[in-house]
C-alpha positions in Angstrom: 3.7 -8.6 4.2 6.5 -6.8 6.1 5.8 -7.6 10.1 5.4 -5.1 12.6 8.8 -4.9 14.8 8.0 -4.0 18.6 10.5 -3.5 21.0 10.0 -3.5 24.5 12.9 -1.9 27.8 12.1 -2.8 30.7 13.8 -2.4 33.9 16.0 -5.0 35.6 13.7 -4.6 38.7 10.3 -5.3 36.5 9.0 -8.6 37.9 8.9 -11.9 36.0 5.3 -12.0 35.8 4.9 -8.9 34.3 7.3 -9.8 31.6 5.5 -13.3 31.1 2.5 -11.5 30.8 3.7 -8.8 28.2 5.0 -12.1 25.7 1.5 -13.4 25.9 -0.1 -10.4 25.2 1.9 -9.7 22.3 1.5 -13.3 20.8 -2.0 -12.9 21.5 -2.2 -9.5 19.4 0.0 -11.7 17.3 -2.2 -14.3 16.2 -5.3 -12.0 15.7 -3.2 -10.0 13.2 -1.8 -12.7 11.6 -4.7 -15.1 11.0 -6.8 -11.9 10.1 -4.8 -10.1 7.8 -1.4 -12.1 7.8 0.6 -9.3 9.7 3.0 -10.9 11.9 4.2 -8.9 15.2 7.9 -9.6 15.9 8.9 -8.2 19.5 12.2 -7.9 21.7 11.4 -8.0 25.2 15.1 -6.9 26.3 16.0 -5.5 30.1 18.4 -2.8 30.4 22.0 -2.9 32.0 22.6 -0.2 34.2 23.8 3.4 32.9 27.1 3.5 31.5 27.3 0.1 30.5 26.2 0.2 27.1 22.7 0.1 27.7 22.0 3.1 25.8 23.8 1.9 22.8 22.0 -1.0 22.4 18.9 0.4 23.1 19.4 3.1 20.4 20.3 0.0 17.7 17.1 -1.5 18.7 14.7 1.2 18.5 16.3 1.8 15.0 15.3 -0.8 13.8 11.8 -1.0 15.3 8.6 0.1 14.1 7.3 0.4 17.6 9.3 1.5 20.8 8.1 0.9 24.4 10.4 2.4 27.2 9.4 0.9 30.9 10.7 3.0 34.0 10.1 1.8 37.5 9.2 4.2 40.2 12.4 5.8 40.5 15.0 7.1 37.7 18.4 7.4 38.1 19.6 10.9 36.9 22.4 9.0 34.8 19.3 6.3 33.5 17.8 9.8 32.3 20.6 11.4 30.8 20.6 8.3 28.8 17.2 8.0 28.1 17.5 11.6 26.4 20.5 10.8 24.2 19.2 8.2 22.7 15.8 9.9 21.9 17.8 13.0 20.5 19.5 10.5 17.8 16.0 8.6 17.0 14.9 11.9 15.9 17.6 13.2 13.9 16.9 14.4 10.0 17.3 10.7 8.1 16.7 8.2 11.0 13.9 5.9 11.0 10.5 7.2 11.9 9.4 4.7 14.5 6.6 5.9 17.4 8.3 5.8 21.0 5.8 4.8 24.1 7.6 5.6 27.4 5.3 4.6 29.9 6.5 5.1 34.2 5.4 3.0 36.9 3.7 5.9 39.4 5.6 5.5 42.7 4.4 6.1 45.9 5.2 9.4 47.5 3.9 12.8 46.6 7.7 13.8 46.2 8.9 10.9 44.0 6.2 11.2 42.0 6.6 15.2 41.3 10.1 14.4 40.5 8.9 12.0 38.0 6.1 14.3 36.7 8.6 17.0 35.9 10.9 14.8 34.2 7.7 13.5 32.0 7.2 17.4 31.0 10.8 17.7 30.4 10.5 14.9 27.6 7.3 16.1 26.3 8.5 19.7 25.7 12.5 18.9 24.3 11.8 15.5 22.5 7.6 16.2 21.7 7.6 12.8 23.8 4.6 12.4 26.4 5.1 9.9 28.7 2.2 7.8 30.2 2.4 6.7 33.8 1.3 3.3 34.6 0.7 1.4 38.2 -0.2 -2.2 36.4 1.4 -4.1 33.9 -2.6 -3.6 31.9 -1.8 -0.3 31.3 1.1 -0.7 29.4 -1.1 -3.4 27.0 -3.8 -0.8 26.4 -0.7 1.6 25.4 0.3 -0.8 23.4 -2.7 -1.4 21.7 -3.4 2.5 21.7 0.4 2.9 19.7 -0.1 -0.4 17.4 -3.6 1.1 15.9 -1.8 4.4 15.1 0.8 2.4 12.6 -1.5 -0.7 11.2 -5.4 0.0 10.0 -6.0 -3.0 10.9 -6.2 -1.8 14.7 -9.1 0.3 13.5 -11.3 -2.6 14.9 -10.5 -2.1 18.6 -13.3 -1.7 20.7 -13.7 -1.6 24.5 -16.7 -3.4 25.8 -18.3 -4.8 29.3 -14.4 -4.3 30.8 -13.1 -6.2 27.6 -10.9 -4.6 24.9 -11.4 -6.4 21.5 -9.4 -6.7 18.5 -11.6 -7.9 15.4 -14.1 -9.1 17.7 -11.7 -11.3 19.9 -10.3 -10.2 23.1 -7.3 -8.7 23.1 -7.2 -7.5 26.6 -9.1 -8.3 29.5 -9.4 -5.5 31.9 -10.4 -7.2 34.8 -6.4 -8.8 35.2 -5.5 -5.4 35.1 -3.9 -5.2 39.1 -5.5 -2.0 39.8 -8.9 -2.7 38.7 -11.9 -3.7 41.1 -14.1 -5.6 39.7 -13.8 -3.9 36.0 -16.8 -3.8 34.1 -19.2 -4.9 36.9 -18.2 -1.8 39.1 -17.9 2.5 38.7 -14.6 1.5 40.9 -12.0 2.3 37.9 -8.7 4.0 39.2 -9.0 7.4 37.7 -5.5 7.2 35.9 -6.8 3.8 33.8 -10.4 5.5 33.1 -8.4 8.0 31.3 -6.6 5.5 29.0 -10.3 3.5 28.6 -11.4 6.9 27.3 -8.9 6.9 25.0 -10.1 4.2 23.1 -13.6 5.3 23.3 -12.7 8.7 22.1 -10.7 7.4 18.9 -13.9 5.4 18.4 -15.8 8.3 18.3 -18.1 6.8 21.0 -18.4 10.3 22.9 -21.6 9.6 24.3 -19.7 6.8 26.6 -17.0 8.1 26.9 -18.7 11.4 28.4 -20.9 8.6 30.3 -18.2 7.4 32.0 -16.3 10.6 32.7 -19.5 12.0 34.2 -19.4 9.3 36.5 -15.9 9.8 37.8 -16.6 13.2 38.0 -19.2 12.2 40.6 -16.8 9.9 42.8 -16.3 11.2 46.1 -12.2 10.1 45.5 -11.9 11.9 42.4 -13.4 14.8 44.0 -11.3 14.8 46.8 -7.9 14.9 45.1 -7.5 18.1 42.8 -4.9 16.6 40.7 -7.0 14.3 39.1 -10.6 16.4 39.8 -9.0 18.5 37.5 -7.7 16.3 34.7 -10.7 14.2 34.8 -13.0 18.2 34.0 -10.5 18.9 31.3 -10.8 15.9 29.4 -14.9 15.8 29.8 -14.8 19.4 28.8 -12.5 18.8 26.2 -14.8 15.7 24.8 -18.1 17.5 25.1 -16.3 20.5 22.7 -15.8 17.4 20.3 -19.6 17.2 20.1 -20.3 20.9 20.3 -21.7 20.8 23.3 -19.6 24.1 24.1 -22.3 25.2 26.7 -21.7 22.5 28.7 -17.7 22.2 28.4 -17.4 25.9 29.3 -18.0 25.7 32.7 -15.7 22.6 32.8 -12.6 23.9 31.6 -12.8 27.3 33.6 -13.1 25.1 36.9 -10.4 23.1 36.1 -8.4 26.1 34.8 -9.1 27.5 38.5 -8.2 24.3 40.2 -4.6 24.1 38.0 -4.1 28.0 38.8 -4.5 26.8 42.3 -2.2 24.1 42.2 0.2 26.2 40.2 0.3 28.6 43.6 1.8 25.3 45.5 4.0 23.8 42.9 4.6 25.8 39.9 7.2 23.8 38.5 4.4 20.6 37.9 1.1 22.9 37.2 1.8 26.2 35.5 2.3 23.9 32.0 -1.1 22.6 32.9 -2.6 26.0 33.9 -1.2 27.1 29.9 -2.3 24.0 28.3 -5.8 24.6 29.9 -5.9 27.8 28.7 -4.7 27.1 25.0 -7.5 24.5 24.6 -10.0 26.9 26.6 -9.1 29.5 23.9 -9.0 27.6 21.3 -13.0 26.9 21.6 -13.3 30.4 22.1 -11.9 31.5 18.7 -14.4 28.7 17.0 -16.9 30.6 18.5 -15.7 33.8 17.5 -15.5 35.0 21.2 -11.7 36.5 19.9 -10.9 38.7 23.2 -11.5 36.0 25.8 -9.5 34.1 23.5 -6.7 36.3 23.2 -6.7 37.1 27.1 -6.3 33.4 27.9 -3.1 32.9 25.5 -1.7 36.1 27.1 -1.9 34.3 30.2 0.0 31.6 28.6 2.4 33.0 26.8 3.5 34.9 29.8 3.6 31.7 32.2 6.1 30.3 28.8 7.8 33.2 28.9 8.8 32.3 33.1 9.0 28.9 32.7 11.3 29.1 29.5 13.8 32.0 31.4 14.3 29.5 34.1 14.5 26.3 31.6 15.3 27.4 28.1 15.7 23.9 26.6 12.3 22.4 27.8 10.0 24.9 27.3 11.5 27.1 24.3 9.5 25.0 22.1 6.1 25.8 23.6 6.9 29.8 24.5 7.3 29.6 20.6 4.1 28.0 19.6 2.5 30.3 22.5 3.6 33.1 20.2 2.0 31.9 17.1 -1.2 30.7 18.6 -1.6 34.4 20.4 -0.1 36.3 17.0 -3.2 34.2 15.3 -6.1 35.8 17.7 -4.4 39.0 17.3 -4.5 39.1 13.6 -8.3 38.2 13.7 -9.0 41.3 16.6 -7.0 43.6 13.7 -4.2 44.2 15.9 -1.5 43.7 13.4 1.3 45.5 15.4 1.0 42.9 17.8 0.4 40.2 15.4 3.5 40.8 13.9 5.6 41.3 17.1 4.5 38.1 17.9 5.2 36.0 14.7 8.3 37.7 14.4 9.4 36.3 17.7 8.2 33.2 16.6 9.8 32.6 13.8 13.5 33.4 15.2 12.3 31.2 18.2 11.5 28.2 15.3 14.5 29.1 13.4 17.1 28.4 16.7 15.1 25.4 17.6 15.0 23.4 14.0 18.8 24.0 13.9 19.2 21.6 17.2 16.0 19.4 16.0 15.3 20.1 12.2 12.9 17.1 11.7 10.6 18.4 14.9 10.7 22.2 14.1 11.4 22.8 10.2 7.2 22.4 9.9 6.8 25.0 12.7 9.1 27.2 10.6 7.5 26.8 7.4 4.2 27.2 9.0 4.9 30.4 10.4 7.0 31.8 7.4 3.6 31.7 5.9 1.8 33.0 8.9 3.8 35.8 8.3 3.7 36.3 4.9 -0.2 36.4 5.0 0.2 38.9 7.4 2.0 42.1 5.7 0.6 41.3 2.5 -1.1 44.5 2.3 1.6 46.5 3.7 3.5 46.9 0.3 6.4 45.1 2.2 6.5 42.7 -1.7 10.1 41.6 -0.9 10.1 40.3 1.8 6.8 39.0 1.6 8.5 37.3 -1.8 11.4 36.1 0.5 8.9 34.6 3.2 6.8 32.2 1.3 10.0 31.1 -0.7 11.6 30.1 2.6 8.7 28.1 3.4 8.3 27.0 0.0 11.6 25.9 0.3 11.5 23.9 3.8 8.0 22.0 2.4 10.1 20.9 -0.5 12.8 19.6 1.9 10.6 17.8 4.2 8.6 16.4 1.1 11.3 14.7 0.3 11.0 12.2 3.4 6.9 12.1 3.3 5.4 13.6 0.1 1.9 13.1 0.9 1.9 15.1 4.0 2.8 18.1 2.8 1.1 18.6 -0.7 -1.2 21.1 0.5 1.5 22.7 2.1 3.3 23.4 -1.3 0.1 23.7 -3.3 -0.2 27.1 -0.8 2.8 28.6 -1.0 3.1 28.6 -4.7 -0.2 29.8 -5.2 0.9 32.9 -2.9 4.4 33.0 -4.7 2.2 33.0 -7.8 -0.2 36.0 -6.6 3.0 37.9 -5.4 4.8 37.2 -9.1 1.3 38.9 -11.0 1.3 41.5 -8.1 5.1 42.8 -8.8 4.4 42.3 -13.0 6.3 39.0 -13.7 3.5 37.2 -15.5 6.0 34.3 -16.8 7.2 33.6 -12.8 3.8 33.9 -11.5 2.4 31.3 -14.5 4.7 29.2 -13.6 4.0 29.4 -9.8 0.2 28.9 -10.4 0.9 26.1 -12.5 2.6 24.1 -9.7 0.3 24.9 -7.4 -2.8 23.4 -9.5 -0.5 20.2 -10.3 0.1 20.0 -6.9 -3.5 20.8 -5.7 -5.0 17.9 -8.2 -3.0 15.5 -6.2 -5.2 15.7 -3.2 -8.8 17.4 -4.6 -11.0 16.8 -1.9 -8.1 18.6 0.5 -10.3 22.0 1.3 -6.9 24.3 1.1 -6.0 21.9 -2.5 -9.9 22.5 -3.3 -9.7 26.1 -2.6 -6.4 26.4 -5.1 -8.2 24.8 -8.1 -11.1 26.5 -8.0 -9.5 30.0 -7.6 -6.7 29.1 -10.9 -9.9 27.8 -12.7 -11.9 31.5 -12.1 -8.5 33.1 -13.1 -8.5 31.2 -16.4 -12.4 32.3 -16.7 -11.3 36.1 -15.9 -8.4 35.9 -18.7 -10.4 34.2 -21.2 -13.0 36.7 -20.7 -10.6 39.7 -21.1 -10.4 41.7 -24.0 -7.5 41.5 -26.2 
């Protein structure tokens, strides 16, 4: 069985013990895996040179040829160490390299000011490279990511459990919480550092153990700390909102996110460089519950709100936040279409898709979905408007860019095709080209059987199945 390759940068400053303890962890995970399912875990423990000195290089080589990635920062980052940092994740994700998952986890320093710098930096990465760093004050932090990133590539991790302060692998400890250096007491006290409650929730979240995990939260949300400090007062009612809209308890996550959204707006006033992405995340998420429940102009007023804060952000800082003023258009141009403003509608996904088009030229792998996605978006949209070219022209484009990125991960995007010939298909009948549009609908239900239980791939066969009814049925 081919093993798991994990490679691990670390800092030159990252203490010996931390290291030691990293090694054992990972041979621990090690043996679990192996004696379990026979999956060995191979991992480079490596510390970096200083910038300039080939460091990024080798680290670029390495992460190649890994299957897992985990980047260490101390508390401070040279701008040159970050400069680096970014080349080398630009060339990871270039169309043909390796797919690998990247971790890069940053020791929180102390300082408001050092750690704002940091913050910043961590959105920077998040919105240019779609990586989102995790900050980290204990070396147990980095093992739960760890264990958080290995479940996402082996099943096998489906088996980790967090219980009485103890994460378990299989049923055997993988990682005891109470040597985590920043816990008091774990699992005998509510005394859990806010920023390692939120990576415990994690687990319990993927778990689908809400009712802890919303147990837990509640209690934070009780502590007189996490009240005090409205940084993490608010993170801590976003992600309790944002679990209790897992379970539909909407009523009760409500309330939640709009005091958190108030709280980030507030923060926002102070430091708008760190908070006004978190005031337009809040208010995505906010109304994206509102749309489930049909509540469509509270919705739409909420991702106005954010599209304008993407639309500042991105003028002063084009290459981190173009790709979120983008999706801000899409997500908006979606509410708007439902409220049966379609002037808007299309404004919107028009601006879109020239924003996706720029963007998957400097980062095709990340944005050529986007693209297609909203090609389609698009396409659904002036269907009725007797616009049949470039309707036609729309969903071949996307058919087009499915096809291409097939070629790299053909499960992913079957539905994806199935669609957009079925709408090639209904264009073809539409314009009178019966042999075009039989040959479009036939694609689409080959593709469609490949994934039946897929509602969009179920959808497909059971339309093309009433259309051979209808046809049968015709007179000659």
């Amino acid at each position: 069985m081919k093993p798991i390759k994990v490679y691990i940068s670390v800092p030159a400053a990252q203490p010996e013990t931390e290291r030691v303890a990293l090694t054992e962890f990972l041979s621990r995970i090690g043996r679990i895996l192996y004696r379990d399912y026979g999956i060995r875990i191979e991992a480079e423990l490596a510390e970096r040179t200083a910038p300039g000195a080939g460091g990024a290089r080798e680290m670029l080589q390495a992460m190649r040829q890994s299957d897992l990635a985990a980047i260490l920062f101390g508390p401070s980052v040279s701008k040159a160490e970050a400069r680096e940092y970014e080349a080398v994740l630009a060339r990871v994700r270039e169309p043909g390299a390796k797919r690998l998952l990247v971790r890069t986890l940053i020791r929180t320093p102390a300082g408001e000011r050092a750690e704002a710098v940091l913050r910043k930096w961590a959105q920077a990465l998040a919105f240019k490279y779609g990586q989102r760093p995790a900050f980290y004050s204990g070396i147990g932090t980095v093992m739960l990511q760890l264990l958080l990133s290995l479940r996402l590539l082996e099943p096998a991790f489906a088996e980790l459990s967090a219980e009485n302060g103890i994460c378990l692998l299989n049923g055997r400890e993988a990682l005891s919480l109470n040597d985590v250096a920043e816990l008091d007491e774990v699992g005998q006290s509510d005394e859990i550092p806010p920023q390692f409650a939120l990576d415990l929730l994690q687990i319990l979240t993927q778990r689908e153990d809400y009712g802890r995990a919303i147990s837990l939260a509640e209690r934070l949300l009780d502590r007189e700390d996490v009240a005090a400090d409205p940084k993490t007062h608010a993170q801590m009612l976003y992600l309790t909102a944002v679990l209790l809209g897992e379970i539909e308890m909407f009523d009760a996550a409500e309330p939640m996110f709009l005091q958190a959204l108030d709280i980030f707006r507030s923060l926002a006033g102070e430091d708008p460089d760190i908070y006004l992405p978190e005031v337009a995340d809040c208010c995505e998420m906010l109304a994206l519950h509102y749309g489930f429940y049909n509540r469509l102009k509270e919705a739409e007023a909420l991702l106005s709100e954010g599209l304008e804060i993407f639309r500042s952000l991105a003028a002063k800082d084009p290459e981190t936040f173009s790709p979120g003023l983008a999706e801000a258009c899409g997500s908006l141009a979606l509410v708007c279409k439902e409220l049966g403003d379609r002037t808007r509608a299309e404004a919107l996904y028009r601006e879109s898709l020239e924003r996706f088009r720029l963007l998957a030229q400097v980062a095709p792998e990340r944005f050529l979905p986007h693209l297609a996605g909203t090609c389609d978006e698009l396409a659904c949209l002036i269907t009725d408007t007797g616009r049949r070219k470039e309707e036609e022209a729309l969903y071949l484009e996307a058919l087009e860019l499915w096809r291409r990125l097939s070629a790299e991960d053909p499960d992913r995007y079957v539905a994806d095709i199935a669609r957009a010939c079925f709408h090639l298909g209904v264009v073809y009948s539409g314009t009178d080209r019966p042999q075009a549009a039989d040959a479009m609908f036939a694609e689409a239900l080959e593709t469609a059987k490949q994934k039946p239980k897929d509602p969009y791939c179920a959808d497909i066969i059971k339309s093309l199945a009433d259309r051979r009814t209808k046809q049968k049925g015709d007179p000659v």
